[in-house]
Biopython code that builds the backbone (N, CA, C, O; Angstrom):
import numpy as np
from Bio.PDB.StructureBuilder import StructureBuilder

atoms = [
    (1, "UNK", "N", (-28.320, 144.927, -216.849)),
    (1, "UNK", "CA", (-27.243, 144.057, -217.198)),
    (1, "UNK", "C", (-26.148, 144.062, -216.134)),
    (1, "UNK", "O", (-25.320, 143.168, -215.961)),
    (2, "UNK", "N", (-26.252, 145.096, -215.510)),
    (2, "UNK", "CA", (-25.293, 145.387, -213.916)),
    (2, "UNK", "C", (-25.224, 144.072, -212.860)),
    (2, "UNK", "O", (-24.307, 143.542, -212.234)),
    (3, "UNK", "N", (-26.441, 143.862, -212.968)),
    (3, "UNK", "CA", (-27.193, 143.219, -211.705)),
    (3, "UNK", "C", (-26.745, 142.065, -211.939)),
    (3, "UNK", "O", (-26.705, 141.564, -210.815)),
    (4, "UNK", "N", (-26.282, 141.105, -212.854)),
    (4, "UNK", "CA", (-25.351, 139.950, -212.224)),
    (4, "UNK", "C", (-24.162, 140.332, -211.811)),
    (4, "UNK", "O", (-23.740, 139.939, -210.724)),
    (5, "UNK", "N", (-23.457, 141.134, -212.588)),
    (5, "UNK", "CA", (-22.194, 141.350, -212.007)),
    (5, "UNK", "C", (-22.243, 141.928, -210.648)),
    (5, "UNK", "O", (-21.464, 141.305, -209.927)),
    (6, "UNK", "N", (-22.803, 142.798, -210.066)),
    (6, "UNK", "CA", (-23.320, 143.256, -208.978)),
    (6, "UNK", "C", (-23.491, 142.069, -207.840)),
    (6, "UNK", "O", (-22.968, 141.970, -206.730)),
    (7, "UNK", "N", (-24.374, 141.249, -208.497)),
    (7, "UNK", "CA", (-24.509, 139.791, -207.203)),
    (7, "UNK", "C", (-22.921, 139.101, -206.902)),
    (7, "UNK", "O", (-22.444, 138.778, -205.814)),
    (8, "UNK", "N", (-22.388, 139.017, -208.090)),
    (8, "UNK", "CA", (-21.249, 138.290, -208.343)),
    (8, "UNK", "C", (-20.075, 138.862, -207.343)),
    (8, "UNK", "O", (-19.501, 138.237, -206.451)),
    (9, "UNK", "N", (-19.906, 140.052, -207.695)),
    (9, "UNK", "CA", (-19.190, 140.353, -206.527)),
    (9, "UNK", "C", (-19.600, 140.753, -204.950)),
    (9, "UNK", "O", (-18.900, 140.790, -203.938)),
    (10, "UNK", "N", (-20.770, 140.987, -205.120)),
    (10, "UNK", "CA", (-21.132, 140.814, -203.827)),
    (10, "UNK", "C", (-20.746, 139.551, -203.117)),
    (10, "UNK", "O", (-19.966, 139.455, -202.169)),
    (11, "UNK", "N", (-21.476, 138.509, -203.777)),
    (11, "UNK", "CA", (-21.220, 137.064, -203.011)),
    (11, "UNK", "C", (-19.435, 136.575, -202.517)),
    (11, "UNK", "O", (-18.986, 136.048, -201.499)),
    (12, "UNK", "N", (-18.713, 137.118, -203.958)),
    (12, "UNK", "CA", (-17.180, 136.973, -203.687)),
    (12, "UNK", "C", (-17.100, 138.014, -202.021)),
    (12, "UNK", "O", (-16.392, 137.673, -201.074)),
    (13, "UNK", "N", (-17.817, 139.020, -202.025)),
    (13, "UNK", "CA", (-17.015, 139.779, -200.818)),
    (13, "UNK", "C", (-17.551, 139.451, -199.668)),
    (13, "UNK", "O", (-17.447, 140.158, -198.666)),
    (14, "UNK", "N", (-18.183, 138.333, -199.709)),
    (14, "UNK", "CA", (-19.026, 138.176, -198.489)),
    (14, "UNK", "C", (-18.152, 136.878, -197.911)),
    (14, "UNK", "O", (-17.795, 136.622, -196.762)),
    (15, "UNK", "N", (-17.913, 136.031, -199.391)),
    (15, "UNK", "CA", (-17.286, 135.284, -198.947)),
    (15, "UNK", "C", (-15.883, 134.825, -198.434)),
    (15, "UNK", "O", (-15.375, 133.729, -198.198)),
    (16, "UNK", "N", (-15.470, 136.129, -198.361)),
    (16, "UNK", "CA", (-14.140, 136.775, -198.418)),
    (16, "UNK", "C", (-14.096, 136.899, -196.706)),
    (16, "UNK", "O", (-13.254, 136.308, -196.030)),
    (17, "UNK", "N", (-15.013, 137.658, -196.219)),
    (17, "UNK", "CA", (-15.570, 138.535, -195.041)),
    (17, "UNK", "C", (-15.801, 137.466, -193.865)),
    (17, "UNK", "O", (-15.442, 137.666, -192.704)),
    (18, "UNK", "N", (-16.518, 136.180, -194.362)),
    (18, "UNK", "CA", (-16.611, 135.316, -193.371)),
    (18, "UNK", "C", (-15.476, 134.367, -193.283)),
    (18, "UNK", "O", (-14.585, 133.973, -194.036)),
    (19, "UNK", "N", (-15.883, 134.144, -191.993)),
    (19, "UNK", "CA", (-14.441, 133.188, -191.519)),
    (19, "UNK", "C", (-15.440, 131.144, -191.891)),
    (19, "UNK", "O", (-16.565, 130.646, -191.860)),
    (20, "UNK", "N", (-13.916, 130.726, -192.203)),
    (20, "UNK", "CA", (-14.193, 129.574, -192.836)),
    (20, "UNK", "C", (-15.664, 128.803, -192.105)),
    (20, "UNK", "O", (-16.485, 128.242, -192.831)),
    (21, "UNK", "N", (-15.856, 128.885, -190.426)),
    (21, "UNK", "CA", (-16.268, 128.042, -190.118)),
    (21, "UNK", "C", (-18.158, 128.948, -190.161)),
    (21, "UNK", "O", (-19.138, 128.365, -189.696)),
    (22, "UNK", "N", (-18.211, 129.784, -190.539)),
    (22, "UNK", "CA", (-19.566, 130.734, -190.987)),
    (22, "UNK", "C", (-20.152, 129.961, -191.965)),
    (22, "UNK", "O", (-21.320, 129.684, -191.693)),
    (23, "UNK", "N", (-19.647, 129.406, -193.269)),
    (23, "UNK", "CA", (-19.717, 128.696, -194.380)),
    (23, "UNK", "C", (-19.717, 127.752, -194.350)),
    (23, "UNK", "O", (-19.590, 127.268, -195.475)),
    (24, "UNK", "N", (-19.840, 126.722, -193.219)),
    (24, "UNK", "CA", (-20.100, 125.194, -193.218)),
    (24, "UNK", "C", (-22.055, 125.432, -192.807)),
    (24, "UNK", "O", (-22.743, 126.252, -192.200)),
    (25, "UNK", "N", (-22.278, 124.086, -193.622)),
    (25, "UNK", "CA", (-24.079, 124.114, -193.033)),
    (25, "UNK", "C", (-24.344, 124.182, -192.062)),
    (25, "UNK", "O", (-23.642, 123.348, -191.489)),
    (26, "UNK", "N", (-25.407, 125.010, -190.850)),
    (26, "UNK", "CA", (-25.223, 125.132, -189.598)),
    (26, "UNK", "C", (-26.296, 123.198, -189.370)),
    (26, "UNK", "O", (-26.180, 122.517, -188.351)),
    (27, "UNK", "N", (-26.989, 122.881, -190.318)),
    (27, "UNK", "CA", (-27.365, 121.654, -189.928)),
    (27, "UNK", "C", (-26.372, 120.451, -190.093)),
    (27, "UNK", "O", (-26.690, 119.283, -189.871)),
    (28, "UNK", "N", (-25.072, 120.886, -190.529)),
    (28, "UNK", "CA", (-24.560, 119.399, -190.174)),
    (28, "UNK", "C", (-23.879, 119.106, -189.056)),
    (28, "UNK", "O", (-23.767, 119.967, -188.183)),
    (29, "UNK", "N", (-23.380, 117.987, -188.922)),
    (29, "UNK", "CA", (-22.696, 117.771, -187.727)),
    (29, "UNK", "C", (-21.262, 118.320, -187.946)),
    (29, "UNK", "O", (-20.484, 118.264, -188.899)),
    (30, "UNK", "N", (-21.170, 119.187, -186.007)),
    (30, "UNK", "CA", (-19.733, 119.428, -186.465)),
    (30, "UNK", "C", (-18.519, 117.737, -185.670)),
    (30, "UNK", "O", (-18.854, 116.628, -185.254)),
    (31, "UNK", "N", (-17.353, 118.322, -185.796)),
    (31, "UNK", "CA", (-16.626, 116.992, -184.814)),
    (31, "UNK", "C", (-16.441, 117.534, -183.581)),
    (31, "UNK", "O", (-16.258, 118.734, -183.375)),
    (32, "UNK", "N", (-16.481, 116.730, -182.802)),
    (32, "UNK", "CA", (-16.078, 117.214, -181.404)),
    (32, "UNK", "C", (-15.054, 117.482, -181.250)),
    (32, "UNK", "O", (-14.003, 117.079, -181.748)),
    (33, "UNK", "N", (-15.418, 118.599, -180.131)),
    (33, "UNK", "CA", (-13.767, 119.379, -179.837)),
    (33, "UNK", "C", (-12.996, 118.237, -178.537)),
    (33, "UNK", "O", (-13.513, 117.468, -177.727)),
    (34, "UNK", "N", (-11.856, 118.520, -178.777)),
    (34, "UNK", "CA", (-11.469, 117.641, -177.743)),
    (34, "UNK", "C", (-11.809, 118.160, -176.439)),
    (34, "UNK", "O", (-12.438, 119.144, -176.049)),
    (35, "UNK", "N", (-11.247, 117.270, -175.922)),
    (35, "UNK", "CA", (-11.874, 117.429, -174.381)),
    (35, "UNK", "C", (-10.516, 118.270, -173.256)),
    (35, "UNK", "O", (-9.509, 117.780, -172.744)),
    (36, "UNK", "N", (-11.009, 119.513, -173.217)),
    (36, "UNK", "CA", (-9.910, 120.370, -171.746)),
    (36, "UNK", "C", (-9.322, 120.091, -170.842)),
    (36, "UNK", "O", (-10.269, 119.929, -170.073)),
    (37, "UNK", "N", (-8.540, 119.905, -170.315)),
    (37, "UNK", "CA", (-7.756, 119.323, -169.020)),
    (37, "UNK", "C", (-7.270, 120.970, -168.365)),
    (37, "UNK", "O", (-6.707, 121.912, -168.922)),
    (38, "UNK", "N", (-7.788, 120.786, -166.926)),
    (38, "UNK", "CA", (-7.392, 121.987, -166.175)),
    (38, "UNK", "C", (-6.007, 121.972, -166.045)),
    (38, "UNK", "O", (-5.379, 120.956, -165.749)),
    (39, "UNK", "N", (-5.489, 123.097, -166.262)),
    (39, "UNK", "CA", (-3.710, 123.577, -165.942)),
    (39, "UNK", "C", (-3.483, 122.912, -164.548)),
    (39, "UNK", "O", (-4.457, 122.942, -163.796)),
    (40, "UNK", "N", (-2.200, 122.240, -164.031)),
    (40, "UNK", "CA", (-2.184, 121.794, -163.102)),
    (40, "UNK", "C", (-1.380, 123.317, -162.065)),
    (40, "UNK", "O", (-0.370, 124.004, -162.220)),
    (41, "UNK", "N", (-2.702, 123.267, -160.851)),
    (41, "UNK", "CA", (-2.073, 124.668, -160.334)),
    (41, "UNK", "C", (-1.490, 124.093, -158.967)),
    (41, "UNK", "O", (-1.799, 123.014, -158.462)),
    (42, "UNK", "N", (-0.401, 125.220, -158.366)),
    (42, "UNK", "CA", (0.702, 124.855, -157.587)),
    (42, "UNK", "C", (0.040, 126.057, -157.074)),
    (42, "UNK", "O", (-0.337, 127.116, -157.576)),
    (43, "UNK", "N", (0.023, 125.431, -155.665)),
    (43, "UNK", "CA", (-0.263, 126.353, -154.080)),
    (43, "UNK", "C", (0.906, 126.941, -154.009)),
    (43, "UNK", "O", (1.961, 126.315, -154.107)),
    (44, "UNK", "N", (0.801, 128.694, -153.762)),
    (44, "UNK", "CA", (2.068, 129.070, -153.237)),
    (44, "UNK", "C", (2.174, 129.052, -151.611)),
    (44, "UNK", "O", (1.285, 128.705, -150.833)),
    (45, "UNK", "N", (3.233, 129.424, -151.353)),
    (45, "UNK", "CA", (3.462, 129.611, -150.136)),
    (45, "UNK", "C", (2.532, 130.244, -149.193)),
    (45, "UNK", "O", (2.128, 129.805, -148.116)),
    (46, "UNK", "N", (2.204, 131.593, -149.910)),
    (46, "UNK", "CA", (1.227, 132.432, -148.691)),
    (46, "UNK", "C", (-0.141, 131.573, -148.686)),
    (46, "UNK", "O", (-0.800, 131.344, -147.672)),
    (47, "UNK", "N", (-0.496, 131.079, -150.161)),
    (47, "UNK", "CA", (-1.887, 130.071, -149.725)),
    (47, "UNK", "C", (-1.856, 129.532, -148.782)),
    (47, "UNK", "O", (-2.668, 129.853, -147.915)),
    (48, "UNK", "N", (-0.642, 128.179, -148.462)),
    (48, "UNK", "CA", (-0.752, 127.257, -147.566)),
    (48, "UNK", "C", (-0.738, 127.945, -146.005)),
    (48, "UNK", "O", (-1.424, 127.431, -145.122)),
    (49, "UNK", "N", (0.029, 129.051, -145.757)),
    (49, "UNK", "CA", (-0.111, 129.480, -144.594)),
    (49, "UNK", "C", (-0.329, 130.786, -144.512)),
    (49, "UNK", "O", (0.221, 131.841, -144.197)),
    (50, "UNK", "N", (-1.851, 130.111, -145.115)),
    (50, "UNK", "CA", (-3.047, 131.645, -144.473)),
    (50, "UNK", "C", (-2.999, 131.690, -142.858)),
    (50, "UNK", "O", (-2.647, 130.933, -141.954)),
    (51, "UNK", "N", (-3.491, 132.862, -142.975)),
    (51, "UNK", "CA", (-3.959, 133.178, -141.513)),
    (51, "UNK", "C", (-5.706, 132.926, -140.632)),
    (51, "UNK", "O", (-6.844, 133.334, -140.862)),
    (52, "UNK", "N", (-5.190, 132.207, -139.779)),
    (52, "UNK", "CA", (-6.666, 132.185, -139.670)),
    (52, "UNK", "C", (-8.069, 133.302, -138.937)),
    (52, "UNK", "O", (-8.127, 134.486, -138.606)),
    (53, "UNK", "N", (-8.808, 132.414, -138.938)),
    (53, "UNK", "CA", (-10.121, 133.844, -139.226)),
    (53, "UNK", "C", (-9.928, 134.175, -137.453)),
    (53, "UNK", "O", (-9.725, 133.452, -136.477)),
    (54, "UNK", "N", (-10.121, 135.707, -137.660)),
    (54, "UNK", "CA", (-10.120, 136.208, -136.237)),
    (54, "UNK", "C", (-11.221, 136.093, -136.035)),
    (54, "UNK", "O", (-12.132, 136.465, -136.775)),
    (55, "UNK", "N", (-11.373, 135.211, -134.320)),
    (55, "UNK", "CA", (-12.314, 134.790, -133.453)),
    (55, "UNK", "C", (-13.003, 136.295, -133.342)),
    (55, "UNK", "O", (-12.353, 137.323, -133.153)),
    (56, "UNK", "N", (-14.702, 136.216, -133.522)),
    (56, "UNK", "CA", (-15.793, 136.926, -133.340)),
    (56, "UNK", "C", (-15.816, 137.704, -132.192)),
    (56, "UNK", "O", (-15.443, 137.059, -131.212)),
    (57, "UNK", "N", (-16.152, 138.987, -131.928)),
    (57, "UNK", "CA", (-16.372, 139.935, -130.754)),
    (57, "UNK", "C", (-17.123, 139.208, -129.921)),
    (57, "UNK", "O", (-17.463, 138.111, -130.364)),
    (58, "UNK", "N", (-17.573, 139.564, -128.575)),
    (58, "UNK", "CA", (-18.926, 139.128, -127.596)),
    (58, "UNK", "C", (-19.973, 139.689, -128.448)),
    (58, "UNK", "O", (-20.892, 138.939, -128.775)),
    (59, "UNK", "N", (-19.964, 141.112, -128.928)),
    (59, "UNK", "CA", (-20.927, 142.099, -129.376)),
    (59, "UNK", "C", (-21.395, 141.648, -131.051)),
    (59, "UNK", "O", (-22.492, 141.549, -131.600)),
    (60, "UNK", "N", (-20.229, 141.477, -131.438)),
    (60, "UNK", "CA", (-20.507, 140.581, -132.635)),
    (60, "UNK", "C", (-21.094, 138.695, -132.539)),
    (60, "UNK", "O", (-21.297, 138.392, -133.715)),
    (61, "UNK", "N", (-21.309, 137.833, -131.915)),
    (61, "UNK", "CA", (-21.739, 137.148, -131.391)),
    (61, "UNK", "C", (-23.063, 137.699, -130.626)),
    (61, "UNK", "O", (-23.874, 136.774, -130.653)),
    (62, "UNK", "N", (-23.443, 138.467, -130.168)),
    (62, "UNK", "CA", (-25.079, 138.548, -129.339)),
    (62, "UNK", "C", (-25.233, 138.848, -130.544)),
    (62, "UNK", "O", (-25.331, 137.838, -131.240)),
    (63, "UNK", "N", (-25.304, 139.894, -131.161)),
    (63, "UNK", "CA", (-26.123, 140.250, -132.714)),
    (63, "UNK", "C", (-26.150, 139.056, -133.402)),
    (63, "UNK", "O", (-27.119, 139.343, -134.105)),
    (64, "UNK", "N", (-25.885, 138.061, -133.718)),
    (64, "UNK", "CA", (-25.765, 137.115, -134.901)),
    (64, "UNK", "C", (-26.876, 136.218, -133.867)),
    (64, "UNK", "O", (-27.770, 135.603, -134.448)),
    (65, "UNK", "N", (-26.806, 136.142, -132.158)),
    (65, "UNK", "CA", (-27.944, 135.459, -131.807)),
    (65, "UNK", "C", (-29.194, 136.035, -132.046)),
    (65, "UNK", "O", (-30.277, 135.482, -132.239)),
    (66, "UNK", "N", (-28.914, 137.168, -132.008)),
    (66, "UNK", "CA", (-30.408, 138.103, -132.041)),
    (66, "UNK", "C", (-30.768, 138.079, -133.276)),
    (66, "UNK", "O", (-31.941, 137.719, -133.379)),
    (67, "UNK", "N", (-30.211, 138.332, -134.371)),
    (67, "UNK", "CA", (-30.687, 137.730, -135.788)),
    (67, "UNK", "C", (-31.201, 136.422, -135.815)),
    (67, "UNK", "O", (-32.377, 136.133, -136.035)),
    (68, "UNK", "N", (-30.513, 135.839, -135.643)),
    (68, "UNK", "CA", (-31.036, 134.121, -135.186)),
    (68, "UNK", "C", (-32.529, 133.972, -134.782)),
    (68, "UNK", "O", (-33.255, 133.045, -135.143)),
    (69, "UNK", "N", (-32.897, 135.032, -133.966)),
    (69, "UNK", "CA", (-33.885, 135.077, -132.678)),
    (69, "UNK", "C", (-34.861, 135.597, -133.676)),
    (69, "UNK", "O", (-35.913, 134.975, -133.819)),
    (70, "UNK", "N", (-34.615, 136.744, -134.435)),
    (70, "UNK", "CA", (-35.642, 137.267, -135.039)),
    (70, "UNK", "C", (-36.021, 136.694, -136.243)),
    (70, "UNK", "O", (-37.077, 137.018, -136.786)),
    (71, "UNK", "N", (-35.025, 135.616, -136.860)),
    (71, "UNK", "CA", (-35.240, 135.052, -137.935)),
    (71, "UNK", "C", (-36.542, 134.324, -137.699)),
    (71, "UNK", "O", (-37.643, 134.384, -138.247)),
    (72, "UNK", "N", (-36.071, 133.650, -136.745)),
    (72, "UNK", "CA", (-37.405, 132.663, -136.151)),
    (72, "UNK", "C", (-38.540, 132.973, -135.792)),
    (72, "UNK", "O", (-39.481, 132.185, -135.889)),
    (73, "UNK", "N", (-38.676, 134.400, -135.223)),
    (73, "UNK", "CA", (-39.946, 135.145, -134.953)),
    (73, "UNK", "C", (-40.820, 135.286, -136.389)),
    (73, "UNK", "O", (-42.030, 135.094, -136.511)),
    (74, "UNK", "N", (-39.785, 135.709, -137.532)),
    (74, "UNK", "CA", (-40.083, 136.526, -138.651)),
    (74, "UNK", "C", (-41.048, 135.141, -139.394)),
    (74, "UNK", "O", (-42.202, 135.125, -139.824)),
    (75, "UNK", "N", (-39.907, 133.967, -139.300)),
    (75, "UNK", "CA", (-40.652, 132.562, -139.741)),
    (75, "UNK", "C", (-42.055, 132.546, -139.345)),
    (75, "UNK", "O", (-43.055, 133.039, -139.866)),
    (76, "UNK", "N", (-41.920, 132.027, -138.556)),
    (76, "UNK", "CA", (-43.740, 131.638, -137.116)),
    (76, "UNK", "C", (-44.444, 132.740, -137.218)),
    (76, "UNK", "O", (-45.623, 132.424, -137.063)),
    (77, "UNK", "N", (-44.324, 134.059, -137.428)),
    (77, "UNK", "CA", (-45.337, 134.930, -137.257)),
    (77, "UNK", "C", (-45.308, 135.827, -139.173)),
    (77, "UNK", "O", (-45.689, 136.995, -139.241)),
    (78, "UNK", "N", (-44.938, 135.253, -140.195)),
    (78, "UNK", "CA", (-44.746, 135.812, -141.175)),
    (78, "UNK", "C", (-46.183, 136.673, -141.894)),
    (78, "UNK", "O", (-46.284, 137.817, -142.337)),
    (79, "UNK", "N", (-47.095, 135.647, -141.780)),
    (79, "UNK", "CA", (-48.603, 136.133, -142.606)),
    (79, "UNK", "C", (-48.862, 137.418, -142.105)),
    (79, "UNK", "O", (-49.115, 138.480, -142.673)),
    (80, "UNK", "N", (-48.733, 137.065, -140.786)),
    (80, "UNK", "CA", (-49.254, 138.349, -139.699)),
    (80, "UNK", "C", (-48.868, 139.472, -139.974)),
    (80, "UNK", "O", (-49.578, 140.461, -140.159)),
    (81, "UNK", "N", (-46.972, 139.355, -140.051)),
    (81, "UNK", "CA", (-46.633, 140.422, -140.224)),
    (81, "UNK", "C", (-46.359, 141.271, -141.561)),
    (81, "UNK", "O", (-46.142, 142.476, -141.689)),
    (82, "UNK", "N", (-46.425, 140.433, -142.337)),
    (82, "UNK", "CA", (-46.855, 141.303, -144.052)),
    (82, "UNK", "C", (-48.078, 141.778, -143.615)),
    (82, "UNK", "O", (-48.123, 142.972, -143.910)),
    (83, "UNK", "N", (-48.988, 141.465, -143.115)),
    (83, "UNK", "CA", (-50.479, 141.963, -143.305)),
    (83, "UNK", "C", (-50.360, 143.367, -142.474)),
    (83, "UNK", "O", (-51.085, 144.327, -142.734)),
    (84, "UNK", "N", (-49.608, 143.379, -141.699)),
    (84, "UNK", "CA", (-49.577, 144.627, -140.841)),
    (84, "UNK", "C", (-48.232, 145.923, -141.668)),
    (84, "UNK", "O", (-47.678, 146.962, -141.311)),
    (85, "UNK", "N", (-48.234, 145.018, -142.910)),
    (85, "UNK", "CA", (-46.968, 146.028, -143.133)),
    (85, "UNK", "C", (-45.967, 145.919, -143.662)),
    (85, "UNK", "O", (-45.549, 146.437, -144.697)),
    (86, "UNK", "N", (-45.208, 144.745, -142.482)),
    (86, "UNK", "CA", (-43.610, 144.355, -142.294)),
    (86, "UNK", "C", (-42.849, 143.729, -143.021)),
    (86, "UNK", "O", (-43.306, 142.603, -143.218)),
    (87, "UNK", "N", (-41.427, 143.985, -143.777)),
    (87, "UNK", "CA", (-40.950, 143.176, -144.515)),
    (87, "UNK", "C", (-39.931, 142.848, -143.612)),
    (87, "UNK", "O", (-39.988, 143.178, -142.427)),
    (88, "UNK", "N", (-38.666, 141.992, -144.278)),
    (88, "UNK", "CA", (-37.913, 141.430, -142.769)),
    (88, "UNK", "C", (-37.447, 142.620, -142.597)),
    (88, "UNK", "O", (-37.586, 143.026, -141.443)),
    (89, "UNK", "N", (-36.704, 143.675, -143.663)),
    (89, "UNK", "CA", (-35.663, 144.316, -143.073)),
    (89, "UNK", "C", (-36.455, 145.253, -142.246)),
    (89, "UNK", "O", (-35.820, 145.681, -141.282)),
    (90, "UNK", "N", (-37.691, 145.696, -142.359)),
    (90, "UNK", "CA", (-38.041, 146.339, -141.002)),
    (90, "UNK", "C", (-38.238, 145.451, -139.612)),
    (90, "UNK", "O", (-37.808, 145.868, -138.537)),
    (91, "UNK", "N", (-38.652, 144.694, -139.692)),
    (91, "UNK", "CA", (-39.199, 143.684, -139.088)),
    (91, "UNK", "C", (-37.763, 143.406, -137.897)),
    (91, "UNK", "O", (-37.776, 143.544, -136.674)),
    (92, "UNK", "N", (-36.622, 142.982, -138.792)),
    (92, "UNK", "CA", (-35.362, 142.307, -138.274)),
    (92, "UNK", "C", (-34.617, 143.563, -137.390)),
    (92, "UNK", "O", (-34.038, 143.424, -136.312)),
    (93, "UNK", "N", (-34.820, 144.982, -138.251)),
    (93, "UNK", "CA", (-34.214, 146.298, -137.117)),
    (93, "UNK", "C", (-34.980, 146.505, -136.256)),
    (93, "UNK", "O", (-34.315, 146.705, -135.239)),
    (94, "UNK", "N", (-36.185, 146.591, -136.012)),
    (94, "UNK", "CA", (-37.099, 146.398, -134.582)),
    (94, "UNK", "C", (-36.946, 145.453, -133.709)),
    (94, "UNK", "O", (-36.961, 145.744, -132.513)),
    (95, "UNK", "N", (-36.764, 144.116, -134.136)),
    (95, "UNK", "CA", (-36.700, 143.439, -133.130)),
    (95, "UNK", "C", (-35.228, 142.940, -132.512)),
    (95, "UNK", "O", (-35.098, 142.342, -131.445)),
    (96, "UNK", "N", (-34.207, 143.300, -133.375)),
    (96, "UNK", "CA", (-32.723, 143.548, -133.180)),
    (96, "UNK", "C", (-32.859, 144.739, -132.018)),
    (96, "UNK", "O", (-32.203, 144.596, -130.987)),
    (97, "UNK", "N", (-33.647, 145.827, -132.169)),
    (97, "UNK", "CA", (-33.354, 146.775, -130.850)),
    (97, "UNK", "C", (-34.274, 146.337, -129.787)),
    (97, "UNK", "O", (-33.892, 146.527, -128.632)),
    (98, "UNK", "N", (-35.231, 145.874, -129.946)),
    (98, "UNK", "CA", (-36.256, 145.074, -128.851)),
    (98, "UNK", "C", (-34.915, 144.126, -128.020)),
    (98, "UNK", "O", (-34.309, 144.330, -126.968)),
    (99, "UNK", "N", (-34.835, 143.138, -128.966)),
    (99, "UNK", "CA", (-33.824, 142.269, -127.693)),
    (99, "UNK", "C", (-32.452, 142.763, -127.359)),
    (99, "UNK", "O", (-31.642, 142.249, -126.588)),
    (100, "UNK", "N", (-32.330, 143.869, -128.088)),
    (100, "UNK", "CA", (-31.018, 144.515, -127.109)),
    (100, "UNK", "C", (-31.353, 145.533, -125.858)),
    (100, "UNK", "O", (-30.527, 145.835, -124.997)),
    (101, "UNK", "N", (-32.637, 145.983, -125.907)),
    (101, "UNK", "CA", (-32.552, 146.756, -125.507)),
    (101, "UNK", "C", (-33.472, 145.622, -123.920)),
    (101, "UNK", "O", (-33.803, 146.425, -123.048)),
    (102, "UNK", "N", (-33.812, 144.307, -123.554)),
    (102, "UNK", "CA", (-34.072, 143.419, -123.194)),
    (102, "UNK", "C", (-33.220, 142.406, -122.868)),
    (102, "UNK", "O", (-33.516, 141.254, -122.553)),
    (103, "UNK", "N", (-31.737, 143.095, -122.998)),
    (103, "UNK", "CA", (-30.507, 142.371, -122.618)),
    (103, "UNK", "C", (-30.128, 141.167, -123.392)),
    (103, "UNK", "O", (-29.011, 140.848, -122.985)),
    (104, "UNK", "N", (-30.389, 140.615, -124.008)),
    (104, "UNK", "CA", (-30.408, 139.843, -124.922)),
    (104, "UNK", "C", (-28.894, 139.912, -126.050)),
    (104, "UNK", "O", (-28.812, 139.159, -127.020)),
]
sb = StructureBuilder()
sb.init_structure("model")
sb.init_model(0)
sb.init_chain("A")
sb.init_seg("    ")
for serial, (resi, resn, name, xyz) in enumerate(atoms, 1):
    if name == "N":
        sb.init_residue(resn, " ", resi, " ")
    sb.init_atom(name, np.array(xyz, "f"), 0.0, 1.0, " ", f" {name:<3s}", serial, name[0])
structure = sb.get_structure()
């Protein structure tokens, strides 16, 4: 004889527990939310006069060719060199000291 009263308040505390929008049918339609407009943002001062990017070393410049260099090796000769082994990052530190050490 418990056991309705038992459901009864159960259901009251559940329905207590959820927030209003838990309790609408999840198959009906809801309304659309309106639509967001971004905050209008104001550049400060230090934004507008950043500093610009410090021009690249010589030494930093040959390395970025020599990457360049080996990228292209790594491309054109790729099958080959998985089969023997090589993934780039070994591949790219070998031949990074190959053409430095080849003046490059």
């Amino acid at each position: 004889m418990r056991l309705p009263l038992i459901a009864a308040s159960l259901a009251a505390a559940c329905a207590l527990a959820l927030p209003a929008a838990a309790q609408t049918n999840p198959l009906q339609q809801r309304p659309a939310a309106p639509a967001r407009t971004a905050p209008a943002t104001t550049a400060s001062p230090a934004a507008e006069a950043a500093k610009p990017k410090r021009a690249r070393s010589e030494a930093q410049l040959k390395n970025d060719n020599r990457l360049r260099a080996c990228g292209a090796e790594w491309r054109a000769n790729k099958p080959d060199l998985t089969k023997k082994g090589y993934n780039w990052i070994k591949y790219s530190t070998e031949c990074r000291k190959r053409l430095a050490a080849q003046g490059q």
